[in-house]
SELOFI-857030 format. One record per residue: residue number from 1; residue in one letter; x, z, y of N, C-alpha, C in turn. Coordinates in Angstrom, 2 decimals, m for minus. Atoms other than C-alpha are relative to their C-alpha. Example, Ala and Ser with C-alpha at 12.3 -4.5 7.8 and 13.67 -1.06 7.14 Angstrom:
% SELOFI-857030
1,A,0.89,0.00,m1.19,12.30,7.80,m4.50,0.90,0.00,1.20
2,S,m0.82,m0.06,m1.19,13.67,7.14,m1.06,m0.77,0.73,1.09
END
This chain:
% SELOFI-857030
1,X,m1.38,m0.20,0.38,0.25,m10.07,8.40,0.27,m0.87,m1.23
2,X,m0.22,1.02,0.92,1.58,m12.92,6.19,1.10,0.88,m1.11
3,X,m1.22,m0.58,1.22,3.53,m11.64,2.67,1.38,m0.58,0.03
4,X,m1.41,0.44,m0.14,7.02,m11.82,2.41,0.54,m1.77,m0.82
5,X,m0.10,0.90,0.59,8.14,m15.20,1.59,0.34,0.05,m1.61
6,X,m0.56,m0.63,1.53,8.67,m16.13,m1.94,m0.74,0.73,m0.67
7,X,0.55,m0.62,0.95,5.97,m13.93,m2.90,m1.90,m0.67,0.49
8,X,1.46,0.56,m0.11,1.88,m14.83,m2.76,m0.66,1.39,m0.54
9,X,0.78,m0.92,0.60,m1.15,m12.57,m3.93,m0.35,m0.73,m1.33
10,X,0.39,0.39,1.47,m2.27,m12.94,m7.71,m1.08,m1.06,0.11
11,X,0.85,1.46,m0.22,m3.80,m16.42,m7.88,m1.27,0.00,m0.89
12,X,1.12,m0.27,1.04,m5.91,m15.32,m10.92,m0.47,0.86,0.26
13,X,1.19,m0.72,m0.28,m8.08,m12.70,m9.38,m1.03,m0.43,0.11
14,X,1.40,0.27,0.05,m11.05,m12.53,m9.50,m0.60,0.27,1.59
15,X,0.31,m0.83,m1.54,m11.28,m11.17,m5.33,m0.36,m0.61,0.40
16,X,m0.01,0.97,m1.17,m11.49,m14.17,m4.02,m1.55,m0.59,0.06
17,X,1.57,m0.06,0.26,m15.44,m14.60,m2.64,m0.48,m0.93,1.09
18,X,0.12,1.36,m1.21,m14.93,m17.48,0.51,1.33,m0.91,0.08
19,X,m0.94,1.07,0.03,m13.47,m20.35,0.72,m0.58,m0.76,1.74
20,X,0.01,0.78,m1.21,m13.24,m21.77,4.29,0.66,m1.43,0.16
21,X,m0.66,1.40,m0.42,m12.48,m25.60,5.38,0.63,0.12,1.46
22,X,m1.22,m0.21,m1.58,m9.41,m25.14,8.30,m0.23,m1.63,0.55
23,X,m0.80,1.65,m0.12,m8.44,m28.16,10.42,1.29,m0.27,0.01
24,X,m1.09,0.33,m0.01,m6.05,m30.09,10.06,1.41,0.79,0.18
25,X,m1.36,m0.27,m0.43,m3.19,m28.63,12.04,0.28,1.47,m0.26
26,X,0.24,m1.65,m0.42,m4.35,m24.89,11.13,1.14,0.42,m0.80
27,X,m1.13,m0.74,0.82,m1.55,m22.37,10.04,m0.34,1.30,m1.02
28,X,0.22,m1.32,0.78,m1.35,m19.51,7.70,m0.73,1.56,1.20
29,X,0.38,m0.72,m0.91,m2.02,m17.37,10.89,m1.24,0.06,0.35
30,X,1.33,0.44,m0.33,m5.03,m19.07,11.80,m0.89,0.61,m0.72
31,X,m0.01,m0.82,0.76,m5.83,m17.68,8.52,m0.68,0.95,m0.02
32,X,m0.33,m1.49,0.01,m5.15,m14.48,8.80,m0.90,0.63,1.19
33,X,1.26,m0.54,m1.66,m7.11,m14.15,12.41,m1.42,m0.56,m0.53
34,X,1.37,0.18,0.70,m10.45,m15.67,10.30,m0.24,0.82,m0.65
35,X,0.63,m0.68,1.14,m10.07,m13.39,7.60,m0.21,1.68,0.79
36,X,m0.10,m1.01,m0.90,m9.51,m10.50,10.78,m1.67,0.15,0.31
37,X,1.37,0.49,m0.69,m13.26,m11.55,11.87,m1.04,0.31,m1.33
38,X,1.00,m0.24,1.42,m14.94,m10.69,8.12,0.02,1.31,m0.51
39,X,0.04,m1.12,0.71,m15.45,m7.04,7.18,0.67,0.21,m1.22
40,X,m0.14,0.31,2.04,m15.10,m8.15,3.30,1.52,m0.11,0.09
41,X,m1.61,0.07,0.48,m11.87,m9.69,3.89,1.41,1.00,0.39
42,X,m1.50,m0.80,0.20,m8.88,m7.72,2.85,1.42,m0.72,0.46
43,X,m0.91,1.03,0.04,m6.39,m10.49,2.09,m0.37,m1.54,m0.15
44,X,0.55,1.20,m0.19,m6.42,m14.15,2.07,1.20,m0.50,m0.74
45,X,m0.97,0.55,0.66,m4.86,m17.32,0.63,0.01,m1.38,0.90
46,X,m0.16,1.33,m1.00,m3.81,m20.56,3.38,0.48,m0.81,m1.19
47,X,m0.24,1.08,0.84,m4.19,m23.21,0.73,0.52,m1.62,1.31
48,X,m0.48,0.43,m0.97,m1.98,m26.02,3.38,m1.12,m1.45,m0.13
49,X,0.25,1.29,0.31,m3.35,m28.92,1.38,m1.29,m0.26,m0.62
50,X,1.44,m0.14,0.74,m6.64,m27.72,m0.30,0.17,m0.71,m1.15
51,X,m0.23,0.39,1.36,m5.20,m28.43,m3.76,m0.31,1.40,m0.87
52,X,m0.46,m1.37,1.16,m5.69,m26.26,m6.73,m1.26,0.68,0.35
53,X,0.86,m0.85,m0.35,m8.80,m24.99,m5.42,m1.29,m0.10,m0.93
54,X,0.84,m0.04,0.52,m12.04,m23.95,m7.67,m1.09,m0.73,0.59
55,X,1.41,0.50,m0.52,m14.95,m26.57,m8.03,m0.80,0.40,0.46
56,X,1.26,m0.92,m0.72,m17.67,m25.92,m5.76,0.54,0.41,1.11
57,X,m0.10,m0.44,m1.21,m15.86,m24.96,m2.92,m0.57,m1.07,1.28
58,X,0.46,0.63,m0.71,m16.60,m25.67,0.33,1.24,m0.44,0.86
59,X,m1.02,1.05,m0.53,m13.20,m27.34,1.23,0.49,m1.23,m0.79
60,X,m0.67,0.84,0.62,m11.93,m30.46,1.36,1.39,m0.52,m1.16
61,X,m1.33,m0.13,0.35,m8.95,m31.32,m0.78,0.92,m0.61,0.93
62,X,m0.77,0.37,m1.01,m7.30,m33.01,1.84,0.34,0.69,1.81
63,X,m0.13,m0.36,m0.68,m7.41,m30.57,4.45,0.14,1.23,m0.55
64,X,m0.67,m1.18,0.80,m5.93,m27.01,4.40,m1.44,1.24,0.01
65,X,1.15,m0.44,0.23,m8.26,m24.29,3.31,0.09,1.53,m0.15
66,X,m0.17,m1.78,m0.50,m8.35,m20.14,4.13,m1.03,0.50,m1.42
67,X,0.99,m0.86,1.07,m9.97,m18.19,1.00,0.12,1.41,0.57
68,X,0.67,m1.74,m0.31,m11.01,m14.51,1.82,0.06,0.61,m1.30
69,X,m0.10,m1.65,1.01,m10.22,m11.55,m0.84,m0.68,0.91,0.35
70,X,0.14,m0.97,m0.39,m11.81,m9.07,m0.88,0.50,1.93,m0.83
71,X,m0.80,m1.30,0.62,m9.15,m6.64,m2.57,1.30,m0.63,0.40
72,X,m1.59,0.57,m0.09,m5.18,m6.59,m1.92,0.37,0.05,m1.65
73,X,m0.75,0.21,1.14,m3.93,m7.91,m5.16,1.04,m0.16,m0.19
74,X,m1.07,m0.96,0.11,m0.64,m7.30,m6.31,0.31,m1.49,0.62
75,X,m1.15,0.78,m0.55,2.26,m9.55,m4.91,0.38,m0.64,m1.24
76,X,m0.43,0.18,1.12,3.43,m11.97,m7.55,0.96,m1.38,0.19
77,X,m0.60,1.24,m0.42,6.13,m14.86,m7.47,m0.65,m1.17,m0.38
78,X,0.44,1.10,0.83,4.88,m17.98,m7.62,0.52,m0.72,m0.45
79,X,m0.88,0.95,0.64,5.40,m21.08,m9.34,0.30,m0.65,0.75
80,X,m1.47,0.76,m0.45,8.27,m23.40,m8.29,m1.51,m1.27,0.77
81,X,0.55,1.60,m0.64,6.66,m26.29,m5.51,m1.99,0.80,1.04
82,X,1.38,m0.91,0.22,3.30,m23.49,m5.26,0.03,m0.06,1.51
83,X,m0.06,m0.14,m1.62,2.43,m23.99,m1.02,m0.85,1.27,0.81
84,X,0.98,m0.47,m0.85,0.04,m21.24,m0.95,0.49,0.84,0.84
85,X,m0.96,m0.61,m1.18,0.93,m18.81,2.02,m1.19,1.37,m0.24
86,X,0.94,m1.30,0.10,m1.07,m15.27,1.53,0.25,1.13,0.95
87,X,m0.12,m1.06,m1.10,m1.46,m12.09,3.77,m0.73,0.55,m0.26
88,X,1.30,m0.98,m0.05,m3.46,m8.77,4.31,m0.40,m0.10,1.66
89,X,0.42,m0.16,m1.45,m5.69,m8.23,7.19,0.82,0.50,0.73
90,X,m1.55,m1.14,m0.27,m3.45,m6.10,9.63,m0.86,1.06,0.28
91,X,m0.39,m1.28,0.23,m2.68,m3.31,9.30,0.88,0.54,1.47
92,X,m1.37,m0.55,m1.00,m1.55,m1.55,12.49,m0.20,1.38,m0.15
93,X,m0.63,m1.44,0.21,m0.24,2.07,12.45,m0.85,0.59,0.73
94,X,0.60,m0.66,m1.06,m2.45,4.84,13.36,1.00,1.17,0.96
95,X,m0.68,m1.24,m0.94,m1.79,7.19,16.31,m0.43,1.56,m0.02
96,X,0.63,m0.96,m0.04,m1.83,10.73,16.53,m0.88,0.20,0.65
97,X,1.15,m0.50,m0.98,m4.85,12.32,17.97,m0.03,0.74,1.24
98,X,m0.64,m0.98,m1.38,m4.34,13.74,21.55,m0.33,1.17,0.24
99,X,0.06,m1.25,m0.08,m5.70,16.58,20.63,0.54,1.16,m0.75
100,X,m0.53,m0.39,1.39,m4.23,19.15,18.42,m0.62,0.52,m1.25
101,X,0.73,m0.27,0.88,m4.80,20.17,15.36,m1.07,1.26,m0.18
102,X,0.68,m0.96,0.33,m7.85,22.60,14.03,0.77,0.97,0.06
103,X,0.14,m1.12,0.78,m7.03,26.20,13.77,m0.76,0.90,m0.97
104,X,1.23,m0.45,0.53,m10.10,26.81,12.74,m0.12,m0.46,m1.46
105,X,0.06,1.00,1.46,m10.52,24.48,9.74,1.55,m0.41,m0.71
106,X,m1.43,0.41,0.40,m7.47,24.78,7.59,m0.09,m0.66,m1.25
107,X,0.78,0.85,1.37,m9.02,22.56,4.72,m0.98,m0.03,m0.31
108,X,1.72,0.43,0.78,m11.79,21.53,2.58,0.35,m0.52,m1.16
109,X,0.02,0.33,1.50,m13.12,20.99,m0.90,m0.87,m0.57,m0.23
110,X,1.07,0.76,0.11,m15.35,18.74,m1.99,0.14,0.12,m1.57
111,X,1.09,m0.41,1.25,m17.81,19.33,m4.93,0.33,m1.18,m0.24
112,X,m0.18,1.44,1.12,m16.87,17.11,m7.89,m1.55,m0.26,m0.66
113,X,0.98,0.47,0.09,m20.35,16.98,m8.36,m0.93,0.14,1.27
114,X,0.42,0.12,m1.55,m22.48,15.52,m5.51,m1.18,m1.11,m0.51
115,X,1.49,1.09,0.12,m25.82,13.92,m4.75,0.42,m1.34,1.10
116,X,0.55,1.35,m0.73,m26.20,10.37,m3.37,m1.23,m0.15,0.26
117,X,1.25,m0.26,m0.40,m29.00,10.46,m1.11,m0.36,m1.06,0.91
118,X,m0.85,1.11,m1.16,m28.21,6.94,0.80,m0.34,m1.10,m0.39
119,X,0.14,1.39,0.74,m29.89,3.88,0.22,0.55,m1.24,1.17
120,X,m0.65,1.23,m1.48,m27.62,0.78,2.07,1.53,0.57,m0.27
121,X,m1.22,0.24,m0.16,m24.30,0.39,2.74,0.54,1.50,0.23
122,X,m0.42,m1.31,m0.16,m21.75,2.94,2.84,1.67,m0.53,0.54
123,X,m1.88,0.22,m0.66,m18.03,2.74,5.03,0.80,1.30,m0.26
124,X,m0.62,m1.10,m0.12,m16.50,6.05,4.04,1.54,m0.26,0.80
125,X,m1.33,0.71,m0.59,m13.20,6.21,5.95,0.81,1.80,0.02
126,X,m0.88,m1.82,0.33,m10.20,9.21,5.75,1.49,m0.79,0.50
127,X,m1.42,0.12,m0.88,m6.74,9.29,7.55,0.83,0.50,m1.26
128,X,m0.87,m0.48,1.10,m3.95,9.28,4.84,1.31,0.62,0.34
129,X,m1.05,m0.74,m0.16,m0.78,11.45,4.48,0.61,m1.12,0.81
130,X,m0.93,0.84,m0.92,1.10,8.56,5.99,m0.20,m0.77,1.33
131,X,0.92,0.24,m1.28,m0.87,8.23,9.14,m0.95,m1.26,m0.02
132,X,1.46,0.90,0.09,m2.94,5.05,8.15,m1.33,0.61,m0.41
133,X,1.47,m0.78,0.58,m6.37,5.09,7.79,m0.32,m0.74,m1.03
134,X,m0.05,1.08,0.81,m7.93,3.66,4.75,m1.71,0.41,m0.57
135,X,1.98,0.11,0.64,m11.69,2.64,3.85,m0.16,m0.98,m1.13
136,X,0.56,0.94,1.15,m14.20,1.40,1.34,m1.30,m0.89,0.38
137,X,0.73,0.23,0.50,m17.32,m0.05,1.08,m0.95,m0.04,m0.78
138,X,0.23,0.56,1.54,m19.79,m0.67,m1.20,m1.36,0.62,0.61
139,X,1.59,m0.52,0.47,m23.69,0.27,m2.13,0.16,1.03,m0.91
140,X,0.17,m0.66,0.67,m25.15,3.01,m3.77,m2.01,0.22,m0.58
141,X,1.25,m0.67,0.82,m28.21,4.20,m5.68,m0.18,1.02,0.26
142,X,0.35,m1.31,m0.89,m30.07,6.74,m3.94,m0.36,0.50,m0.61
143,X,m0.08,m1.17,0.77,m30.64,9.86,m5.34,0.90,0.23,m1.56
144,X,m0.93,0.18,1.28,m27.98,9.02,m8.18,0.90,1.70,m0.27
145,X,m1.14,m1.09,m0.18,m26.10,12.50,m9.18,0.87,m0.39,m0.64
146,X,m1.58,m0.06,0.82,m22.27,12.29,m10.03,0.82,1.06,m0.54
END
């Protein structure tokens, strides 16, 4: 899903953790369906011209160039002439569940203090008031208490 024109993601984050070399003719879309294909990536940035981009990457400057986020950073206007084209992964709407709800289970509480017992990766994932779903990531330190 490309951001509303006129606006970009914060160019000074720190999120940004791939830099891809597009070809030639590739679009902001193209993009957006690479950064669809990466767990990590959240949002992205379709540099058209591979200008402006941090030494060390692995794009050309003369060809256009897809960076990977891996956080949605805020929306910010850019500067006047600025070509970059930004987006979040998509986002499509969840559906209700075809079954109905619990009677049984009319909530839950979770202990503000809890053991981590989990060494490796972790995807927690939870359905929000507004019917998306929304996950994390990350590592932990096993047997860590919080």
């Amino acid at each position: 899903k490309l951001d509303p024109a006129g606006k970009r993601r914060e160019p000074s984050s720190t999120s940004q953790y791939k830099w891809n070399p597009m070809d030639a003719d590739a679009t902001p879309m193209d993009c957006g369906n690479l950064c669809c294909g990466d767990w990590s990536c959240e949002s992205f940035d379709f540099h058209p011209d591979g200008k402006d981009l941090p030494e060390g990457t692995d794009c050309p400057v003369d060809k256009p160039c897809c960076v990977f986020r891996d956080d949605i950073d805020p929306l910010v206007t850019p500067a006047p002439g600025d070509p970059v084209v930004s987006g979040l992964r998509s986002k499509l709407p969840s559906l209700r569940p075809k079954y109905p709800n619990s009677s049984v289970i009319l909530g839950a509480y979770v202990d503000p203090k809890y053991q981590v017992a989990v060494q490796g990766d972790e995807f927690p994932i939870t359905w929000g008031a507004d019917g998306n779903q929304y996950t994390g990531a990350g590592d932990n330190n096993q047997g860590q208490e919080f």
